[in-house]
Structure formats: structure tokens, C-alpha cells
C-alpha positions, 0 to 999 in steps of 0.5 A: 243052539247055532251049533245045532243048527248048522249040523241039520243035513238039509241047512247043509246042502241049503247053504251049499246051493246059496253060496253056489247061487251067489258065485254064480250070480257075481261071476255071470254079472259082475266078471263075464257080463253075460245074461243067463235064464232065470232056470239056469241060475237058480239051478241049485235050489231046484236040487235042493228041493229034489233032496227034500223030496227024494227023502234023503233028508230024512234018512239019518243012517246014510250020514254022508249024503248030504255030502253027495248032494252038495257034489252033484249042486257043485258040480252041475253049477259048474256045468252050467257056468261052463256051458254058459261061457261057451 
């Protein structure tokens, strides 16, 4: 039942803005000891909920979107964490 859990796209992605969520809470407080805004930090879900109502979820013939949408949390989560610093 876990295994069939975790092969869902959309908990795949979820878990993706979570872990990014986490990095970047530790990296901001606890390694640069910087405040961010709220919208900034929590900019990963706010592409979560995007890919769930972009009905990407919901289209099992594109199999690697999932994929696509955990490069673009990934990547804008670096872009935030890059503009922050500077």
C-alpha cells in the first residue's frame, strides 16, 4: 500500500516542495541567518498547487511531468535562495 502510495505524481512533486521547503528553511535560519518573507519561503507549494490546477496531474499519458514540475520547484527554490543572499 506505501509503495502505491508513493508512485502517485502528485505526492511526488509534493514531496519535492516539502524537502525544498525544509532546505531552504535550514539554510535561511539556521547557515545565513537571514529573515525572508513568508511568499518567499513558501514558494514551492505555491507551484504545487499550480500543477494541480494546471490538470497536469490528471493526465497519465504525459508520464515524466512530474518530472518537469519538480525541475521548475527546484530550480525557482534556488532562484530565490540566490536572490535572497545577494
Amino acid at each position: 500500500m506505501l509503495k502505491k502510495f508513493f508512485q502517485s505524481d502528485e505526492i511526488k512533486v509534493a514531496l519535492v516542495a516539502g524537502f525544498c521547503i525544509i532546505a531552504m528553511a535550514v539554510l535561511f535560519k539556521k547557515i545565513l541567518h537571514i529573515e525572508v518573507d513568508s511568499l518567499i519561503s513558501n514558494s514551492p507549494a505555491y507551484f504545487v498547487i499550480l500543477y494541480l490546477i494546471s490538470g497536469a496531474a490528471k493526465k497519465p499519458e504525459k508520464a515524466g511531468g512530474w518530472i518537469l514540475w519538480s525541475s521548475i520547484i527546484v530550480f525557482f527554490s534556488i532562484v530565490a535562495v540566490i536572490i535572497n543572499v545577494t
